[in-house]
C-alpha positions as CSV (number, residue, x, y, z in Angstrom):
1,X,26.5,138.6,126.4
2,X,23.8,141.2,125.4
3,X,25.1,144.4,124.8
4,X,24.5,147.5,126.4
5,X,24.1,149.8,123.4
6,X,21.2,148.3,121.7
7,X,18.1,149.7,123.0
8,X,14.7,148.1,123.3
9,X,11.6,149.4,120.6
10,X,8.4,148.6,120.6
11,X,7.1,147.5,117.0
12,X,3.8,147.5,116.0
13,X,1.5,144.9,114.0
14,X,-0.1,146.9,111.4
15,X,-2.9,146.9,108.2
16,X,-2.4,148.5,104.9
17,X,-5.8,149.5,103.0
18,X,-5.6,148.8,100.0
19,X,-7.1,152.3,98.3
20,X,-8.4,150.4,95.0
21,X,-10.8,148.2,97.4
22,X,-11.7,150.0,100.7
23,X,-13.1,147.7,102.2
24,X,-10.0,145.2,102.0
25,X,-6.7,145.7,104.2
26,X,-3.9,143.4,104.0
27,X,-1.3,142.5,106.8
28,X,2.2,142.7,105.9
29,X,4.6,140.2,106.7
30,X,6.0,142.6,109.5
31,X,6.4,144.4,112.9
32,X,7.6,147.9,112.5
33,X,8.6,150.9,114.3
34,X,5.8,153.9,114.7
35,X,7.5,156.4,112.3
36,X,7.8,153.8,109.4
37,X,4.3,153.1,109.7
38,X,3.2,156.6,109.9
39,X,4.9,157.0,106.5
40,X,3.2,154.8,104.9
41,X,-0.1,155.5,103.0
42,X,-3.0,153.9,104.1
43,X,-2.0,152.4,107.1
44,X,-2.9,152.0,110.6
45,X,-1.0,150.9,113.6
46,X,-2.8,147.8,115.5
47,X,-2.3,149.3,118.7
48,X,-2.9,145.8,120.8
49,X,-0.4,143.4,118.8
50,X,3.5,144.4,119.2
51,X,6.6,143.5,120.5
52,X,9.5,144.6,122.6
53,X,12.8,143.4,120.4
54,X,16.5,144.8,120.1
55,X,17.1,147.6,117.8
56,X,19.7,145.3,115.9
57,X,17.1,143.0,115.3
58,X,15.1,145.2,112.8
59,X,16.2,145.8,109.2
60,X,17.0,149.5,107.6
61,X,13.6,150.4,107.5
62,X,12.6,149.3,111.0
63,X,11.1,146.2,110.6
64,X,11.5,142.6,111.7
65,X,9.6,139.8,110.1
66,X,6.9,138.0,111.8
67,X,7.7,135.0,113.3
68,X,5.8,131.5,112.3
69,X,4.9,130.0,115.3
């Protein structure tokens, strides 16, 4: 039964610069919310790759690993 309380987020693929090399940006291993990747130094939101998930599907920090397919 899916319960009523858990909301539905969109999380966001998203690239990390890496500030030693500028030219080189690694993808982390995660989807995350908008404000934990807004925090983050260096990184940009790839606006076109996301998904709609649970809210009790993400971690502490509002992220969910991504899936191998």
């Amino acid at each position: 039964m899916i319960n009523p309380n858990h909301m539905k987020l969109s999380v966001y693929r998203y690239k990390v610069w890496d500030p030693q090399n500028d030219n080189q940006a690694q993808l982390p291993p995660y989807y995350a919310i908008r404000e934990y990747i807004e925090q983050l130094e260096g990184a940009t939101v790839i606006e076109d790759d996301y998904l709609i998930v649970d809210e009790s599907d993400l971690d502490a920090l509002g992220r969910i690993i991504v899936g191998e397919d």
